[in-house]
Predicted model as a PDB file, atoms N, CA, C, CB and O in Angstrom, pLDDT in the B-factor column:
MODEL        1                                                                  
ATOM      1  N   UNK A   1     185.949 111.143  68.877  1.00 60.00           N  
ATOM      2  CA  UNK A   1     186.293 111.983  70.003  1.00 60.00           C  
ATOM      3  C   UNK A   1     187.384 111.246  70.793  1.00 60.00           C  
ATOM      4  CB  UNK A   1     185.028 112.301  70.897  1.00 60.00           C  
ATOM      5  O   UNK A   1     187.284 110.049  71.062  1.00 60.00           O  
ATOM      6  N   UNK A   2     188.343 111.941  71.126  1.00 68.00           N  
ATOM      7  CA  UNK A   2     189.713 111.324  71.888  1.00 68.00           C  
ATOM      8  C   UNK A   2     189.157 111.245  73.427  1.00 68.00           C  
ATOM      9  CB  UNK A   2     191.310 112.490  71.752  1.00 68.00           C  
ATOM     10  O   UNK A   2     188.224 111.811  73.996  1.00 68.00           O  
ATOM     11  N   UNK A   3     189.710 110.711  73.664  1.00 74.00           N  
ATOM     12  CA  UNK A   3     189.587 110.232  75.150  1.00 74.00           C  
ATOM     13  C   UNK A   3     190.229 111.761  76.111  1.00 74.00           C  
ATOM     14  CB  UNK A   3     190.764 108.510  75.404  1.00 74.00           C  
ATOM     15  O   UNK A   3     189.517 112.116  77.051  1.00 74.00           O  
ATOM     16  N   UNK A   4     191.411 112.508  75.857  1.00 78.00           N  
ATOM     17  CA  UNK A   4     192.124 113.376  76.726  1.00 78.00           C  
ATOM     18  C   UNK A   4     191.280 114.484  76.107  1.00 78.00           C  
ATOM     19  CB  UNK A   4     193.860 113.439  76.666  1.00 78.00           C  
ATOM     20  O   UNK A   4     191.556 115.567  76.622  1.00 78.00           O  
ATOM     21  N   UNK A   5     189.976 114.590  74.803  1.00 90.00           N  
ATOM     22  CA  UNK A   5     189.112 115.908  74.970  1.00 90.00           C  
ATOM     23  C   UNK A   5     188.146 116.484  75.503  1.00 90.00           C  
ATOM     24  CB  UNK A   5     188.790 116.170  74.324  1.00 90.00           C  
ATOM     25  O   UNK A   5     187.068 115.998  75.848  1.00 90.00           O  
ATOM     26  N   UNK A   6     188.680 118.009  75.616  1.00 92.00           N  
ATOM     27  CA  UNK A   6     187.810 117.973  76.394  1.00 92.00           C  
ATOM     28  C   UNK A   6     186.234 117.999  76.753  1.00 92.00           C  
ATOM     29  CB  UNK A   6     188.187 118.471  76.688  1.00 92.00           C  
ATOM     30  O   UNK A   6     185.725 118.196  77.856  1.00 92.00           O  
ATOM     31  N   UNK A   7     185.638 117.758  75.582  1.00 92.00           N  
ATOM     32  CA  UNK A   7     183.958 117.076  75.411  1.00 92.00           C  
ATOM     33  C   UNK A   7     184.141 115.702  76.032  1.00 92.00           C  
ATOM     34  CB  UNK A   7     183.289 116.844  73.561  1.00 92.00           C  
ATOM     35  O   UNK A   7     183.462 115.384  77.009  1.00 92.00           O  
ATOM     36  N   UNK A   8     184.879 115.018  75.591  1.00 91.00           N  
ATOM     37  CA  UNK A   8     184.888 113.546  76.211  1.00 91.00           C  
ATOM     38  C   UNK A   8     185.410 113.622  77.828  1.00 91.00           C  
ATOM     39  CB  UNK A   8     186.025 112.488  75.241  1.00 91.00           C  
ATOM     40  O   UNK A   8     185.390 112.500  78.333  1.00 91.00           O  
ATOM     41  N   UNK A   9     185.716 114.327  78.441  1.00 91.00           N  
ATOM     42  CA  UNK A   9     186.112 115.187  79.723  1.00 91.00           C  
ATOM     43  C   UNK A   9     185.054 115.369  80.603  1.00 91.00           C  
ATOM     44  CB  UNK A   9     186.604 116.571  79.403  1.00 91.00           C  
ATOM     45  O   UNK A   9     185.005 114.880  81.732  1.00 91.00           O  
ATOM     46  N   UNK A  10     184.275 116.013  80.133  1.00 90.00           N  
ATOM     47  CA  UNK A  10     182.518 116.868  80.694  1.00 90.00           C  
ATOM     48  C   UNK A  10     181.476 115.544  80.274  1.00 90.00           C  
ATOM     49  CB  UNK A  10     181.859 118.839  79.366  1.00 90.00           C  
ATOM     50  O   UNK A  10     180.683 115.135  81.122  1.00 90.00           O  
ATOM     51  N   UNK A  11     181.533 114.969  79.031  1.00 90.00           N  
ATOM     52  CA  UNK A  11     180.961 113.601  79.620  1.00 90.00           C  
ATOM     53  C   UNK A  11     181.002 112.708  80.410  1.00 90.00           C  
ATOM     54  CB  UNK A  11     180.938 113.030  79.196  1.00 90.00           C  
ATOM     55  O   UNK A  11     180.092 112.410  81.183  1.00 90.00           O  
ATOM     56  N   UNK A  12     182.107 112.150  80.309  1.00 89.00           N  
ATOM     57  CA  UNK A  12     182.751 111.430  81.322  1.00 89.00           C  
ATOM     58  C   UNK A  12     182.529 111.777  83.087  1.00 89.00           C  
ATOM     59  CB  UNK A  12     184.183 111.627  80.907  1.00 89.00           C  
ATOM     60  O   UNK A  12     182.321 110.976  83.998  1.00 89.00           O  
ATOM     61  N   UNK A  13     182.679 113.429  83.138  1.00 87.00           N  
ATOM     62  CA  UNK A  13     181.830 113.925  84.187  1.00 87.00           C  
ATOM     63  C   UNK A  13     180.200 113.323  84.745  1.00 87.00           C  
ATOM     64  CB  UNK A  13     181.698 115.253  83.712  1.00 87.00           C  
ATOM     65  O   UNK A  13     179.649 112.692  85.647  1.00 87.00           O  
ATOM     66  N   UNK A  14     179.987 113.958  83.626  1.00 84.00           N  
ATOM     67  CA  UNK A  14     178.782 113.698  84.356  1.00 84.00           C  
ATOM     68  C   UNK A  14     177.751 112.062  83.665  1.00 84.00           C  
ATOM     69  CB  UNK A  14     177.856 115.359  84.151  1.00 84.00           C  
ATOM     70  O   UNK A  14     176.612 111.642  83.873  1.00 84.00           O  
ATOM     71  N   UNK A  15     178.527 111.746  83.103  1.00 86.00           N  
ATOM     72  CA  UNK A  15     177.594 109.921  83.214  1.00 86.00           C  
ATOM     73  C   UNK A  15     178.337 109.224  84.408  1.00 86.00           C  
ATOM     74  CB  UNK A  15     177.888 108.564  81.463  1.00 86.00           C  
ATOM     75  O   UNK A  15     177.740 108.321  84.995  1.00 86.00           O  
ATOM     76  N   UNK A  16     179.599 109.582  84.806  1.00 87.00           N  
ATOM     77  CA  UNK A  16     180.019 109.347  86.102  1.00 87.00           C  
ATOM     78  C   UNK A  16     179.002 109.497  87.228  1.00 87.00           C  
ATOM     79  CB  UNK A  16     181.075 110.175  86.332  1.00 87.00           C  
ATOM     80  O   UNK A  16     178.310 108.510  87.478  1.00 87.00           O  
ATOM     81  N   UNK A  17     178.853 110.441  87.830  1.00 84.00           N  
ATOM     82  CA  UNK A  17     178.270 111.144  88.435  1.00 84.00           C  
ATOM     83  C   UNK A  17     176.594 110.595  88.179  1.00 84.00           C  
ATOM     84  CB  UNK A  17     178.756 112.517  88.045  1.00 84.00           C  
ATOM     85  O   UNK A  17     176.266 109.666  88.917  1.00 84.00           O  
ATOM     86  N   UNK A  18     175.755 110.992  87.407  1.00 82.00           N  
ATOM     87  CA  UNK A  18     174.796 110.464  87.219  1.00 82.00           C  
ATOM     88  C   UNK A  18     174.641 108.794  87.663  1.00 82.00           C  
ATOM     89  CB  UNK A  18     174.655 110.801  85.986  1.00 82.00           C  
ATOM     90  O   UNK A  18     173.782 108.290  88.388  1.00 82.00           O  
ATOM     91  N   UNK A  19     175.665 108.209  87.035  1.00 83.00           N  
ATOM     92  CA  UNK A  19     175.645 106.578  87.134  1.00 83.00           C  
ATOM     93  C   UNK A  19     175.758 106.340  88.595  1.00 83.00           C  
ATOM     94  CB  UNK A  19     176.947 105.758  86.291  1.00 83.00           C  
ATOM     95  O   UNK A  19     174.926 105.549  89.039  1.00 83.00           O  
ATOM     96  N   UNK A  20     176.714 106.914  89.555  1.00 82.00           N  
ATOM     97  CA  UNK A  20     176.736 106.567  90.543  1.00 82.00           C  
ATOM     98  C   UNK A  20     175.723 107.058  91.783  1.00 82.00           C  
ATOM     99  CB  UNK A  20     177.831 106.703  90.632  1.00 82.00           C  
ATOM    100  O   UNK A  20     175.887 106.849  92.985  1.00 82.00           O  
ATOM    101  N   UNK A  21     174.702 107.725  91.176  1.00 83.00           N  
ATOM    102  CA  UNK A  21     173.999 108.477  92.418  1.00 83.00           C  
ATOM    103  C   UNK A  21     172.674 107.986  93.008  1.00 83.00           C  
ATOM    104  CB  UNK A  21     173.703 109.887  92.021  1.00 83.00           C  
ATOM    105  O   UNK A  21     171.742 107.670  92.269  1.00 83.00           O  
ATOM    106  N   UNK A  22     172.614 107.940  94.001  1.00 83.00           N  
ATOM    107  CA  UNK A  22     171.416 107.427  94.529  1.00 83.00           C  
ATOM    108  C   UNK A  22     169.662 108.213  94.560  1.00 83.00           C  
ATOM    109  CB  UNK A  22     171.934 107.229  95.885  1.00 83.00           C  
ATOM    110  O   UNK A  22     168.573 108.177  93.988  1.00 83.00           O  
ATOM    111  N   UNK A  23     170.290 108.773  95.497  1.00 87.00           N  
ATOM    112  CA  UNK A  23     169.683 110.056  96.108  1.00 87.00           C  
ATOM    113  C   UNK A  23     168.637 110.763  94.737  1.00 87.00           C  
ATOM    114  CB  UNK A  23     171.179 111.259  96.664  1.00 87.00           C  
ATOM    115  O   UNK A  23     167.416 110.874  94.626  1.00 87.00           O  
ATOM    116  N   UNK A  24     169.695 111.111  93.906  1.00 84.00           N  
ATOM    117  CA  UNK A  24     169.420 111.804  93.115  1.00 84.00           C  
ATOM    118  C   UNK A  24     168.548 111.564  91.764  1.00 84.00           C  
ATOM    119  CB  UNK A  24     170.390 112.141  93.005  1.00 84.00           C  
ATOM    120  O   UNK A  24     167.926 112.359  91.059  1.00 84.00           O  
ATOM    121  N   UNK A  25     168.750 110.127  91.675  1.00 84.00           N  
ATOM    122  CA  UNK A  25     168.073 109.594  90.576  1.00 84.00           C  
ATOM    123  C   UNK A  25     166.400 109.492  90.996  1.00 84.00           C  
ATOM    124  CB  UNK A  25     168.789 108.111  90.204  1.00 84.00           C  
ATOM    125  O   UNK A  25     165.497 109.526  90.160  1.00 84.00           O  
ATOM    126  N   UNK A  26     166.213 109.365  92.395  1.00 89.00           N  
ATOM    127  CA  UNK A  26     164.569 109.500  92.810  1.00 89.00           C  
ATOM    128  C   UNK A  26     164.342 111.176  92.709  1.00 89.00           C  
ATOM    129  CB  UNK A  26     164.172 108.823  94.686  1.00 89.00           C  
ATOM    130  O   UNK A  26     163.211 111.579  92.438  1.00 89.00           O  
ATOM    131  N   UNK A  27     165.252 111.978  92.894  1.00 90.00           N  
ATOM    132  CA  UNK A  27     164.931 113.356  92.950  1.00 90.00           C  
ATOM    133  C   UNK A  27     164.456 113.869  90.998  1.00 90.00           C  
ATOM    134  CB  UNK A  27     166.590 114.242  93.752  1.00 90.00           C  
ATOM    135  O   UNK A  27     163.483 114.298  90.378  1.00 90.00           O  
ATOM    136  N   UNK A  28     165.667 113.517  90.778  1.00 87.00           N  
ATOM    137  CA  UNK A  28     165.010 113.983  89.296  1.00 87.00           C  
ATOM    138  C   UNK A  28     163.932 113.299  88.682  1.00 87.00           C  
ATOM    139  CB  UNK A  28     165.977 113.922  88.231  1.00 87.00           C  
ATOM    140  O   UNK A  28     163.154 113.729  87.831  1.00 87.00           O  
ATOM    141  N   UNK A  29     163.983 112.074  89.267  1.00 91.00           N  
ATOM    142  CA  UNK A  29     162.487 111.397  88.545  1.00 91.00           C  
ATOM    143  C   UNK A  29     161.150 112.453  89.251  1.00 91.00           C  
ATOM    144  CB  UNK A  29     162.195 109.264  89.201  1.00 91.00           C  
ATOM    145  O   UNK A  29     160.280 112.971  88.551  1.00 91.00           O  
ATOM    146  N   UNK A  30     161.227 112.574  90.460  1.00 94.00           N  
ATOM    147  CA  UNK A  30     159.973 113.067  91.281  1.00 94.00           C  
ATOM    148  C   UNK A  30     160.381 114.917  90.581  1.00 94.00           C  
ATOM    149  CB  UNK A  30     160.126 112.663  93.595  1.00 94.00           C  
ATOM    150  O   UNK A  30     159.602 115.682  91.150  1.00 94.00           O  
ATOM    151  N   UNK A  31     161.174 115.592  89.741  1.00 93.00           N  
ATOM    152  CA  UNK A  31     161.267 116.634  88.857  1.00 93.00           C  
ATOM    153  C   UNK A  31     160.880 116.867  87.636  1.00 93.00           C  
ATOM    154  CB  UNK A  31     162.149 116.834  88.766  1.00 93.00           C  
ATOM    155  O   UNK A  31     160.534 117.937  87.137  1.00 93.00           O  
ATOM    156  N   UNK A  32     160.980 115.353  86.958  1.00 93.00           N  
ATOM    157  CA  UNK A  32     160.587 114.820  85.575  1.00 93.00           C  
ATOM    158  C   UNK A  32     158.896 114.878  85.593  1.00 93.00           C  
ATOM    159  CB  UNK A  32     161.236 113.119  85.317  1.00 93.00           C  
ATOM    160  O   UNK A  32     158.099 115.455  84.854  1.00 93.00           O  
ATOM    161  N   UNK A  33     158.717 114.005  86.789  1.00 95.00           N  
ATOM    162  CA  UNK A  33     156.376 113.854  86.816  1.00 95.00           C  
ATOM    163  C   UNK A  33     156.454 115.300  87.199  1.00 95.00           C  
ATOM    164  CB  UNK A  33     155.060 112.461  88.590  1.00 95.00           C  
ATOM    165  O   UNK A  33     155.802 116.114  86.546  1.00 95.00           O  
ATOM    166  N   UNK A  34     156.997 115.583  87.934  1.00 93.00           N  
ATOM    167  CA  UNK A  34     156.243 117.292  88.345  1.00 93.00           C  
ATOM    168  C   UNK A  34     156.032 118.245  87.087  1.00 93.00           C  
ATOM    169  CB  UNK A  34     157.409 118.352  89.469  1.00 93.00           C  
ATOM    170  O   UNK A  34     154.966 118.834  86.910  1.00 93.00           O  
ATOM    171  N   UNK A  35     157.541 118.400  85.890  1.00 93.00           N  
ATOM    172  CA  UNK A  35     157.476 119.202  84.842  1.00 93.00           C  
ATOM    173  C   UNK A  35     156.357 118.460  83.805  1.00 93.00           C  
ATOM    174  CB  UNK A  35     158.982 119.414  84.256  1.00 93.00           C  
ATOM    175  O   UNK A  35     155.949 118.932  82.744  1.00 93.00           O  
ATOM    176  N   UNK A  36     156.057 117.430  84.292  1.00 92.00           N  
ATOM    177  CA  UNK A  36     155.551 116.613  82.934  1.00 92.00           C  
ATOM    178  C   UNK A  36     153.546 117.103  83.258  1.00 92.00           C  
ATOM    179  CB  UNK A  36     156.114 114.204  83.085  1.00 92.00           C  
ATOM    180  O   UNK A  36     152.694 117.061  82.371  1.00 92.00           O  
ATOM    181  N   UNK A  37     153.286 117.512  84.715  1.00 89.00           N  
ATOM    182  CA  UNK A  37     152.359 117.607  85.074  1.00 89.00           C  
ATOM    183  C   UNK A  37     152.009 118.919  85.129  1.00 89.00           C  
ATOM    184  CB  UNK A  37     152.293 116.994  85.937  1.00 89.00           C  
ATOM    185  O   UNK A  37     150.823 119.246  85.112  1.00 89.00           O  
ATOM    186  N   UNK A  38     153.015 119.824  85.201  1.00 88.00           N  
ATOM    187  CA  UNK A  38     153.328 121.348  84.745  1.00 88.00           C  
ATOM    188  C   UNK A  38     152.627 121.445  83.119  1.00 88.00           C  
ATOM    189  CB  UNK A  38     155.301 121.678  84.724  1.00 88.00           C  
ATOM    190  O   UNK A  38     151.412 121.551  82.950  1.00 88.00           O  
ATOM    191  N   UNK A  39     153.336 121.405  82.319  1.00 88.00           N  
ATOM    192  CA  UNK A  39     153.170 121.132  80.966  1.00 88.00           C  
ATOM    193  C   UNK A  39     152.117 120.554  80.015  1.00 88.00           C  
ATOM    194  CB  UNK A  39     153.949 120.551  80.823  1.00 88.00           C  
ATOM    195  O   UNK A  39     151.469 120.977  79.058  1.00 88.00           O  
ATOM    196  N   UNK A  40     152.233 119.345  80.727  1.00 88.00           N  
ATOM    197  CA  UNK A  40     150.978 118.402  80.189  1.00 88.00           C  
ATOM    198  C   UNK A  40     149.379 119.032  80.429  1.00 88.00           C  
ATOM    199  CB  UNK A  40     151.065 116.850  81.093  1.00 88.00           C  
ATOM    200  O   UNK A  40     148.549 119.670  79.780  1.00 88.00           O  
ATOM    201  N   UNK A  41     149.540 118.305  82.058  1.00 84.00           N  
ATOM    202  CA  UNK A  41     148.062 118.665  82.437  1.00 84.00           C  
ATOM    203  C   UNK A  41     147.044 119.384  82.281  1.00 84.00           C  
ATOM    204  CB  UNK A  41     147.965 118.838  83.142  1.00 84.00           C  
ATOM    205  O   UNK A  41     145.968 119.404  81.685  1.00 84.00           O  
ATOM    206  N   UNK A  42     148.149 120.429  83.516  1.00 83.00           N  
ATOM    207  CA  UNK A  42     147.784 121.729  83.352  1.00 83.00           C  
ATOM    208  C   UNK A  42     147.423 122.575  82.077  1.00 83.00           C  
ATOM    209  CB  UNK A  42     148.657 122.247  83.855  1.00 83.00           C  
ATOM    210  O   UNK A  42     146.351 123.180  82.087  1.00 83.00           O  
ATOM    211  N   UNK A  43     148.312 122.664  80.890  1.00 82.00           N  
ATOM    212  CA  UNK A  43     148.549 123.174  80.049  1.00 82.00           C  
ATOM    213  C   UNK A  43     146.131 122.647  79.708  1.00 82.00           C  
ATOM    214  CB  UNK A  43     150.350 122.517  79.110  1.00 82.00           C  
ATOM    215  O   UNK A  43     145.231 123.482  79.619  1.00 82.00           O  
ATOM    216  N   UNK A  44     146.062 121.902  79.671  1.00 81.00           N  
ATOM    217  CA  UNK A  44     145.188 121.454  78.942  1.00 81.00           C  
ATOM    218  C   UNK A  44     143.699 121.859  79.570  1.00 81.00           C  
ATOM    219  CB  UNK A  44     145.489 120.029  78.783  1.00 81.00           C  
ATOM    220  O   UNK A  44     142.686 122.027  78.892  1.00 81.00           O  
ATOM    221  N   UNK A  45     143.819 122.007  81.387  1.00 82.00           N  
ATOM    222  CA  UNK A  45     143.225 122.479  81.995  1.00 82.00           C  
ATOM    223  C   UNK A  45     142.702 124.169  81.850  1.00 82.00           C  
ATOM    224  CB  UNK A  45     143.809 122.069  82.860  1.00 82.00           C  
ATOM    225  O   UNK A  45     141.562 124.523  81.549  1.00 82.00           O  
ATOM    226  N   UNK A  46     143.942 125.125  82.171  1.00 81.00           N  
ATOM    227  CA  UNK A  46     144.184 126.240  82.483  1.00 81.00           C  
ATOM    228  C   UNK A  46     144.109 127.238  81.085  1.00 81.00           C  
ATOM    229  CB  UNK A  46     145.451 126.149  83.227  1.00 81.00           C  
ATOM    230  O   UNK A  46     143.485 128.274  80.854  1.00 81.00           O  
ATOM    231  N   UNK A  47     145.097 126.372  80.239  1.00 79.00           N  
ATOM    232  CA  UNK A  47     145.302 127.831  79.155  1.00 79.00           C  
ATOM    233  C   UNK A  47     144.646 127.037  77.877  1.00 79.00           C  
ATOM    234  CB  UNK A  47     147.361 128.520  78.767  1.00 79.00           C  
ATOM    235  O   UNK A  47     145.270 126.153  77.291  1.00 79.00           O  
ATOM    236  N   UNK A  48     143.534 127.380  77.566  1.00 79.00           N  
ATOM    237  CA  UNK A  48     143.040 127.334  76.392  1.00 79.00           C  
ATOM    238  C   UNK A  48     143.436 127.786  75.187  1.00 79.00           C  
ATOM    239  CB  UNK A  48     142.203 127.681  76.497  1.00 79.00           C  
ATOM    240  O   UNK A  48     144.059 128.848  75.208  1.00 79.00           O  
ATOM    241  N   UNK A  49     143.246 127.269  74.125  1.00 81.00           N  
ATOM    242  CA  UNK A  49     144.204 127.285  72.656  1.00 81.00           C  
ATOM    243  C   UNK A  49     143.054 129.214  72.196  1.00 81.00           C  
ATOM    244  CB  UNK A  49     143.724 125.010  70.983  1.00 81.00           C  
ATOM    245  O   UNK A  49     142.055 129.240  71.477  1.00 81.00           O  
ATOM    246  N   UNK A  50     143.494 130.078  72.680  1.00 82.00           N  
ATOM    247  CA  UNK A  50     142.813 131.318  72.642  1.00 82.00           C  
ATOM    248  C   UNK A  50     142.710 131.721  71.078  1.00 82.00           C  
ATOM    249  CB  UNK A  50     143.603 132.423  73.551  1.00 82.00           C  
ATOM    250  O   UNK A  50     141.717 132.100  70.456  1.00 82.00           O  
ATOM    251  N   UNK A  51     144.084 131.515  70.619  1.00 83.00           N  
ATOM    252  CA  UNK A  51     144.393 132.346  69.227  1.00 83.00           C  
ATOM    253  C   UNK A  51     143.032 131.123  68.457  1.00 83.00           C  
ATOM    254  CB  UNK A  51     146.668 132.239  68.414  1.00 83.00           C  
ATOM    255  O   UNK A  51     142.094 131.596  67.817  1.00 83.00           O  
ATOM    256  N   UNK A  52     143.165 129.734  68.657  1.00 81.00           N  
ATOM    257  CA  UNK A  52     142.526 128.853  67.623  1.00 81.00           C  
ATOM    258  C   UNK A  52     140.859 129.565  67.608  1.00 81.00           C  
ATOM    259  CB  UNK A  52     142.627 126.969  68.166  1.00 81.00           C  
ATOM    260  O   UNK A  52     140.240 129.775  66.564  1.00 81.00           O  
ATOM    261  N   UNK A  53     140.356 129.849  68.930  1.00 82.00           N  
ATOM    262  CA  UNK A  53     139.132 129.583  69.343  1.00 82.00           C  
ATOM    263  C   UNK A  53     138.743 131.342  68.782  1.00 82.00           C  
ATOM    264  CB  UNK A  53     138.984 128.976  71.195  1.00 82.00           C  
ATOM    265  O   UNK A  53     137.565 131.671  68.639  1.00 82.00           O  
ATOM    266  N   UNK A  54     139.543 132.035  68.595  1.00 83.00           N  
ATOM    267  CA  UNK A  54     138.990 133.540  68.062  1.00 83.00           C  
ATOM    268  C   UNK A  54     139.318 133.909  66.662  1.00 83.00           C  
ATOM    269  CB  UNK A  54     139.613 134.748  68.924  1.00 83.00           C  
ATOM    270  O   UNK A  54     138.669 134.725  66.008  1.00 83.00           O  
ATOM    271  N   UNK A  55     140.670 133.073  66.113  1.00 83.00           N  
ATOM    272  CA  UNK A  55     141.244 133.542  64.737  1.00 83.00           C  
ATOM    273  C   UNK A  55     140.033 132.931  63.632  1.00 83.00           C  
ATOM    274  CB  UNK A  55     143.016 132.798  64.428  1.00 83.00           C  
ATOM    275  O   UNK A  55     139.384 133.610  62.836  1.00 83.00           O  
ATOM    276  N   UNK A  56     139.965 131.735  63.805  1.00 84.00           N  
ATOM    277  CA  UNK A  56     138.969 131.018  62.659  1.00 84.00           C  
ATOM    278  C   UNK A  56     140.065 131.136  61.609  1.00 84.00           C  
ATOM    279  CB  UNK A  56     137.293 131.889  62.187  1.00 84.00           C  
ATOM    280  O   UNK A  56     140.089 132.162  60.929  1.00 84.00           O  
ATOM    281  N   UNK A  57     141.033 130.123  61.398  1.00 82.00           N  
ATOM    282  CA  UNK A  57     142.526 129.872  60.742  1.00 82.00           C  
ATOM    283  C   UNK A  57     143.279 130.500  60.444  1.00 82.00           C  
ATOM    284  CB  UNK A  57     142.683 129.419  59.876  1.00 82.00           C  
ATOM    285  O   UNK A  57     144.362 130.045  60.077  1.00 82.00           O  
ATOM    286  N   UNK A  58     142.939 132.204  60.486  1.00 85.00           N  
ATOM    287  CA  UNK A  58     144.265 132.887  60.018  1.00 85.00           C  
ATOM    288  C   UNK A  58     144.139 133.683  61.244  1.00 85.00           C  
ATOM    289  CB  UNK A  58     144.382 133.759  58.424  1.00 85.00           C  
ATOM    290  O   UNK A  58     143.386 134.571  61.645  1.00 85.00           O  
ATOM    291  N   UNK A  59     145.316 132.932  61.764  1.00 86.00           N  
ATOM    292  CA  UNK A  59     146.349 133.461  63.363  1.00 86.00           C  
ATOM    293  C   UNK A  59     146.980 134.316  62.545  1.00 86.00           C  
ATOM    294  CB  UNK A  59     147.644 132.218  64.393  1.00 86.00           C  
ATOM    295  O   UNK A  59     146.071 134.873  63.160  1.00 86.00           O  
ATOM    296  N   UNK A  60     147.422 134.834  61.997  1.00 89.00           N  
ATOM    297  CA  UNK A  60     148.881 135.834  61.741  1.00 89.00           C  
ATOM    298  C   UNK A  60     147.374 136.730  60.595  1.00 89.00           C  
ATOM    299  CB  UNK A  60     151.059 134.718  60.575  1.00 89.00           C  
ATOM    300  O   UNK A  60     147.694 136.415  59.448  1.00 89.00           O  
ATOM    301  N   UNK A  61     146.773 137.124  60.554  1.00 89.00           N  
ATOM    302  CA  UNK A  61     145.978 138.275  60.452  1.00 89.00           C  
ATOM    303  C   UNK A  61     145.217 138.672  61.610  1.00 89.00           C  
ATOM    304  CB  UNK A  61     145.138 138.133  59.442  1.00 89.00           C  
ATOM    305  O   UNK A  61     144.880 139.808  61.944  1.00 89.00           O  
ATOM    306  N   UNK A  62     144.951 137.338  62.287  1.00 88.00           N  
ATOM    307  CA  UNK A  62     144.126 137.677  63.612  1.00 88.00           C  
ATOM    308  C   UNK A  62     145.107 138.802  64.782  1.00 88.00           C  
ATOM    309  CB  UNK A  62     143.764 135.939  64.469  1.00 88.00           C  
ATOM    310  O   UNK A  62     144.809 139.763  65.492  1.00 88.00           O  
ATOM    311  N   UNK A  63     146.184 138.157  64.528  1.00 87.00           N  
ATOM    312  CA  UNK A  63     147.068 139.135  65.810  1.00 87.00           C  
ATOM    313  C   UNK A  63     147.853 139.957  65.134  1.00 87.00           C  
ATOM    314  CB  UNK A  63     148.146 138.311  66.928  1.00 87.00           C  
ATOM    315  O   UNK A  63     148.829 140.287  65.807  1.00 87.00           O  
ATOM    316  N   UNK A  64     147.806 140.661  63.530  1.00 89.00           N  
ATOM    317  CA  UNK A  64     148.451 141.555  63.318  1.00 89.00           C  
ATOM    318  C   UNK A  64     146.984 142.662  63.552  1.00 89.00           C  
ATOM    319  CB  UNK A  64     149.352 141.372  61.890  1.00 89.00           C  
ATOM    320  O   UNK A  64     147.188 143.589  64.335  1.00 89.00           O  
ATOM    321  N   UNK A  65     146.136 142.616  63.171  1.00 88.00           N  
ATOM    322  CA  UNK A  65     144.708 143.398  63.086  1.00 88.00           C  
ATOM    323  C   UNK A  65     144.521 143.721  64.707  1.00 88.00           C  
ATOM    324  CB  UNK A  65     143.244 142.310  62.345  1.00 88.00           C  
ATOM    325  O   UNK A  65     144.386 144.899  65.039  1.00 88.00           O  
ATOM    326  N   UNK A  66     144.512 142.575  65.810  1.00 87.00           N  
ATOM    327  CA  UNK A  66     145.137 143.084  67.460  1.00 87.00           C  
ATOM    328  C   UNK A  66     145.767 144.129  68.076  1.00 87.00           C  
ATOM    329  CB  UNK A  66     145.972 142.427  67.872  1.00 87.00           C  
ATOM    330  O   UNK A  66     145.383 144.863  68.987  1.00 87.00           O  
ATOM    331  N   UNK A  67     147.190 144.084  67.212  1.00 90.00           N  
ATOM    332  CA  UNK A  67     148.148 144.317  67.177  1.00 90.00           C  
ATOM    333  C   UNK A  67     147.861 145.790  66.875  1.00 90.00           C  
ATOM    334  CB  UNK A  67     148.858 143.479  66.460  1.00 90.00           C  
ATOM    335  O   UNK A  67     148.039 146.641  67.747  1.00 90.00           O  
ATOM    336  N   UNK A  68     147.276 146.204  65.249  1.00 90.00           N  
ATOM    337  CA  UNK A  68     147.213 147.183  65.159  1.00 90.00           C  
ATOM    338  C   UNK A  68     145.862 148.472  65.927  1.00 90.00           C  
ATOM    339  CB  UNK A  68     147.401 146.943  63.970  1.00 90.00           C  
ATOM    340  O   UNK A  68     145.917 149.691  66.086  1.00 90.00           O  
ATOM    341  N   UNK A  69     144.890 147.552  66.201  1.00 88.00           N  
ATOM    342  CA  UNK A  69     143.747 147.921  66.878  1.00 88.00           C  
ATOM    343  C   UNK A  69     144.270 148.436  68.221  1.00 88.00           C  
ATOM    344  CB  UNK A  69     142.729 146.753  66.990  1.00 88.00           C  
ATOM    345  O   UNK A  69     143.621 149.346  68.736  1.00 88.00           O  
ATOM    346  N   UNK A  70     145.179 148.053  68.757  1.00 78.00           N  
ATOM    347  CA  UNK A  70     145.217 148.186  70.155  1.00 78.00           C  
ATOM    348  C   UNK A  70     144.688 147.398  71.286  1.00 78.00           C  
ATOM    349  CB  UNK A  70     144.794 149.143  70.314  1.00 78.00           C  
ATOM    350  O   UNK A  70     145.152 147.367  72.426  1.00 78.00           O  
ATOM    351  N   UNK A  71     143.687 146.781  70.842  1.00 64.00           N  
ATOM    352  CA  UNK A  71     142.792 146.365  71.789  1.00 64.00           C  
ATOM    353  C   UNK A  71     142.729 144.784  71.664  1.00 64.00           C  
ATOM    354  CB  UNK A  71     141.415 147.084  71.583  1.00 64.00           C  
ATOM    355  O   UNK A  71     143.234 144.297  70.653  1.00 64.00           O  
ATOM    356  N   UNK A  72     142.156 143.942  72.599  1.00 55.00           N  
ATOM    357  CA  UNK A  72     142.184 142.321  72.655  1.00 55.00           C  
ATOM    358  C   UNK A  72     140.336 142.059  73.573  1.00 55.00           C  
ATOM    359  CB  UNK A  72     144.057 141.618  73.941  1.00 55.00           C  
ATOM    360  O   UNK A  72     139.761 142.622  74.505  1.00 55.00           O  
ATOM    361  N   UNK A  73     140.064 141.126  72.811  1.00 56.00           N  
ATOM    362  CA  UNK A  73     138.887 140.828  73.150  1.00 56.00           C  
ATOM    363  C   UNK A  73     139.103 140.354  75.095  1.00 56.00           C  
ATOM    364  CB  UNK A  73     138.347 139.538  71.929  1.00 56.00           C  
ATOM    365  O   UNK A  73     138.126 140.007  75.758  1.00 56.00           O  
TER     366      UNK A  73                                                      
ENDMDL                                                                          
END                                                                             
């Protein structure tokens, strides 16, 4: 990649930018634990693996037979 392209342009942007910021590097970290606690945690708390716990291994007959029934437990 040449130095005057413009990918090497928009990098140069922003590892600039990134490298020099203060402020911002505590902000995205305190964005990073929040999505990671979004995702992670929660995920493990809240939404239960539904398809595993009703299909009994065949997911893709379980939700075409759904699908065609109309109806969901």
């Amino acid at each position: 990649m040449s130095k005057g392209s413009f990918l090497h342009r928009v990098f140069d942007l922003y590892y600039e930018g990134f490298r020099d910021m203060r402020l911002g590097k505590t902000l995205w970290a305190i964005i990073l634990i929040k999505l990671f606690i979004i995702f992670a945690v929660l995920k493990v708390f809240f939404f239960p693996n539904f398809l595993k716990a009703h299909a009994q291994g065949d997911e893709a007959g379980y939700v075409a037979k759904q699908l065609l029934e109309g109806k969901s437990e």
